[in-house]
Backbone bond lengths (Angstrom), bond angles and torsions (degrees), N, CA, C in turn:
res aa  C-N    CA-C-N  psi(-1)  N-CA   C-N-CA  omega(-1)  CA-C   N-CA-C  phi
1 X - - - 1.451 - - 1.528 111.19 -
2 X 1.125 134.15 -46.42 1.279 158.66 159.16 1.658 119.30 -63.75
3 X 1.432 109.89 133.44 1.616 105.54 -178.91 1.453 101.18 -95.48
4 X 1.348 115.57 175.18 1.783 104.21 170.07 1.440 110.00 -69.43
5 X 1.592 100.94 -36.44 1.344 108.35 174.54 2.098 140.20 -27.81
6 X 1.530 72.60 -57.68 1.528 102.93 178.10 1.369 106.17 -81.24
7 X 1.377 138.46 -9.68 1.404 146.81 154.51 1.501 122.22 -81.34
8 X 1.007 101.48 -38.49 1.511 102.43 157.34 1.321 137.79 -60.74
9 X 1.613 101.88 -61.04 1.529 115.35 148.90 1.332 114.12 -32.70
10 X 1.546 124.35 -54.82 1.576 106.35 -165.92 1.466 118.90 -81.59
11 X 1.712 100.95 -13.11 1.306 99.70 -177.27 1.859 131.42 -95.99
12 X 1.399 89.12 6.34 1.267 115.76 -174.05 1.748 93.56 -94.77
13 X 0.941 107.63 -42.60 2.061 128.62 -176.92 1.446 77.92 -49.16
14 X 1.238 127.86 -85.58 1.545 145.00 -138.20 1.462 103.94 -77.20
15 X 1.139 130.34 -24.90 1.394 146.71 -167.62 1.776 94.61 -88.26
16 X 1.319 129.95 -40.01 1.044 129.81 -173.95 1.690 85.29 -91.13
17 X 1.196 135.53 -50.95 1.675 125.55 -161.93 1.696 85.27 -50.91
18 X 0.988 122.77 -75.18 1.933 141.41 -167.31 1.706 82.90 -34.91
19 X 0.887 170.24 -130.55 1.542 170.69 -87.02 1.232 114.26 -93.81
20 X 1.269 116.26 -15.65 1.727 126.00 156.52 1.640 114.57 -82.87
21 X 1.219 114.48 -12.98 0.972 121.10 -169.62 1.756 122.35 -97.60
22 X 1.791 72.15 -36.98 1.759 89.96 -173.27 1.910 100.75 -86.74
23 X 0.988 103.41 -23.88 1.920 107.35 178.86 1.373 90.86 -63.80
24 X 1.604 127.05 -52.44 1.179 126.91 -169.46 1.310 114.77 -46.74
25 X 1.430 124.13 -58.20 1.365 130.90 179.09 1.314 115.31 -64.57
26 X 1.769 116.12 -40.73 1.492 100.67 178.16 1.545 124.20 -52.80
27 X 1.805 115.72 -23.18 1.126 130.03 -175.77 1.711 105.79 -77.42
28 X 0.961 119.66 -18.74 1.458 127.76 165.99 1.218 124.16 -55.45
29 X 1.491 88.11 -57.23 1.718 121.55 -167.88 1.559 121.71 -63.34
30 X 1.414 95.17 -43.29 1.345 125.32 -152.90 1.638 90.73 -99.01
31 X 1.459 111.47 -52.32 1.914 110.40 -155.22 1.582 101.08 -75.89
32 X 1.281 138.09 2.63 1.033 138.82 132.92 2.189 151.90 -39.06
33 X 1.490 71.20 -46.87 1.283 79.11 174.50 1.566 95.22 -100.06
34 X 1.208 140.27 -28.87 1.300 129.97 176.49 1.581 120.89 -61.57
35 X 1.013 91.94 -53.18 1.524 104.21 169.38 1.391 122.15 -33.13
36 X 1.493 104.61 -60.62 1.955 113.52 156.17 1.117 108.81 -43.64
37 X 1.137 146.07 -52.08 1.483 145.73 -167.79 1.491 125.76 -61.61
38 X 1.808 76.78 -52.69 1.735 88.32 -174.54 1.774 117.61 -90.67
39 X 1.460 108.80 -16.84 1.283 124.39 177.19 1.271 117.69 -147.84
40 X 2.112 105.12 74.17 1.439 96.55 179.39 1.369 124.12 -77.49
41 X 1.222 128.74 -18.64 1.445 141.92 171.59 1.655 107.22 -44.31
42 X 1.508 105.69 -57.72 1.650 107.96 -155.54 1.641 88.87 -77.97
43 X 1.186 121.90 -28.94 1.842 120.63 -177.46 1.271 93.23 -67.12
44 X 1.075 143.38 -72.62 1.920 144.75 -165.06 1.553 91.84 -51.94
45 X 1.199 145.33 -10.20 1.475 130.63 -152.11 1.981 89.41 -74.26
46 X 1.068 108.59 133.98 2.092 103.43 170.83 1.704 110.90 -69.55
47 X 1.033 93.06 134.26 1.792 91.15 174.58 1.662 97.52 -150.61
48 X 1.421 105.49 128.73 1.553 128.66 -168.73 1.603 98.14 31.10
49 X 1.598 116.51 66.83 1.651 105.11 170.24 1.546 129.77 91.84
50 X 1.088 94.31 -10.66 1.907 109.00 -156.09 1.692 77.97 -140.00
51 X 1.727 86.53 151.27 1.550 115.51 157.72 1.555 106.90 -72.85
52 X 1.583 118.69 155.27 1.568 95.96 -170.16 1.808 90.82 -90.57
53 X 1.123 107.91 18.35 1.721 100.81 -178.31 1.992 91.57 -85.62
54 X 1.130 98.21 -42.25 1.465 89.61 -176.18 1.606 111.92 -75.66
55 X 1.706 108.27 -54.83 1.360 86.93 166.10 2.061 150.25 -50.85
56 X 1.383 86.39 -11.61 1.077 88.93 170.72 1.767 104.79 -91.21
57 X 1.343 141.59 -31.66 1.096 153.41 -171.08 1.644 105.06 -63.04
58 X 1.841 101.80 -57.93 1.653 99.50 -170.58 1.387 99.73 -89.87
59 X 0.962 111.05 -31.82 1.860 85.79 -175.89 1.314 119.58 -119.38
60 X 1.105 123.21 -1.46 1.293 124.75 178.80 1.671 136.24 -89.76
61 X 2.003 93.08 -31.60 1.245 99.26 167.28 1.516 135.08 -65.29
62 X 1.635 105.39 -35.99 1.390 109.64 -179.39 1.705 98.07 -58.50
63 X 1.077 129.52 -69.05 1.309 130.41 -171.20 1.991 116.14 -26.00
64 X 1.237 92.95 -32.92 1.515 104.71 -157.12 1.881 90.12 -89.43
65 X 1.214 96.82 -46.28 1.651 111.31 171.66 1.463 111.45 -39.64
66 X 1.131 126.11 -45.58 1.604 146.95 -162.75 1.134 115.34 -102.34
67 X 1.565 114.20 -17.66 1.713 126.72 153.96 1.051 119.89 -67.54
68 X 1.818 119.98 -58.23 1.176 96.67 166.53 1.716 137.88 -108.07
69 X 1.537 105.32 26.90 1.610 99.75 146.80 1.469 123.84 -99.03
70 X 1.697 118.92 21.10 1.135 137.23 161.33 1.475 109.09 -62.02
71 X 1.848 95.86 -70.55 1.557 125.09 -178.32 1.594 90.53 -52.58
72 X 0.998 137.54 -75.16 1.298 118.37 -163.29 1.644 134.50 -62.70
73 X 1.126 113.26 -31.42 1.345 128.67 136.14 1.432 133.94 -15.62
74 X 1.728 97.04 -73.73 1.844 105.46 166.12 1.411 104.28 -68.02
75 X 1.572 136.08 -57.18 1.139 134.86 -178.05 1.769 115.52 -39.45
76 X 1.309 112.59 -39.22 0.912 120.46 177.43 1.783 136.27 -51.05
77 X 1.664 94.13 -63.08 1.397 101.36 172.79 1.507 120.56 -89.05
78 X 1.833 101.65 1.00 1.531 97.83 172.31 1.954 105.67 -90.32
79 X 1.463 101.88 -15.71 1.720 84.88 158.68 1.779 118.36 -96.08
80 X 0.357 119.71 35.29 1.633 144.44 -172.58 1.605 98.75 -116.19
81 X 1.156 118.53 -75.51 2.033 121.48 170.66 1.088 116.76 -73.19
82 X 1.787 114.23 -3.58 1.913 104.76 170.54 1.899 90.15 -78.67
83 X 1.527 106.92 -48.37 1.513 109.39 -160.27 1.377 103.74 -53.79
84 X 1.064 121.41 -55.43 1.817 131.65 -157.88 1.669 79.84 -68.09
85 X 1.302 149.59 -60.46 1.824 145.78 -156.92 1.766 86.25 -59.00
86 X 1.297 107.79 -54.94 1.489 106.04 -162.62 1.630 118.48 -59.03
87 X 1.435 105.26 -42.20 1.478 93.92 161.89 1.690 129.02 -98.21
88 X 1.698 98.40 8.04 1.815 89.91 144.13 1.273 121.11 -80.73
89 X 0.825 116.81 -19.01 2.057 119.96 170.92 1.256 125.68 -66.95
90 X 1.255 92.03 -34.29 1.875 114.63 174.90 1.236 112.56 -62.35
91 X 1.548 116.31 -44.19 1.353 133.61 -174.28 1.424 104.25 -75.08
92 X 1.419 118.99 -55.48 1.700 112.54 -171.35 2.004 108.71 -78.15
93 X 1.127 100.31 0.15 1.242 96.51 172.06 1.868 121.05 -89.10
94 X 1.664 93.00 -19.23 1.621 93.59 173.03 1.023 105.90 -117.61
């Protein structure tokens, strides 16, 4: 049903979505603990009760977590229905 072609194509699509995705999170992951490092003052600052090092830690990360395996998710199966449209077009065109 599938060419290698059109498998390649999609997996090269998705292979680049996965590394936009994963930079995304390392910046999550990572700009946390840097942030303490590089700006312990503005992290200790209180915001609604919480240090914003924690507020950003307890409640903020999951959210951001779930943004982008949201984004990747939709990104996902909408290149998945560009590929499969693209080679129905291919087909009604020859």
């Amino acid at each position: 049903m599938h060419s290698e072609v059109f498998l390649h194509t999609l997996m090269r699509r998705q292979l680049k979505l996965s590394i936009v995705c994963a930079a995304a999170f390392l910046v999550v992951l990572l700009g946390l603990p840097l942030a303490n490092y590089f700006a312990p003052r503005l992290m200790a600052t209180r915001v609604a009760g919480f240090t914003l090092s924690w507020l950003l830690l307890g409640v903020l990360f999951f959210p951001a977590v779930w943004a982008i395996s949201w984004y990747f998710i939709r990104r996902s199966i909408w290149l998945e229905t560009d590929e499969v449209e693209q080679v129905k077009k291919g087909r009604a065109e020859q």
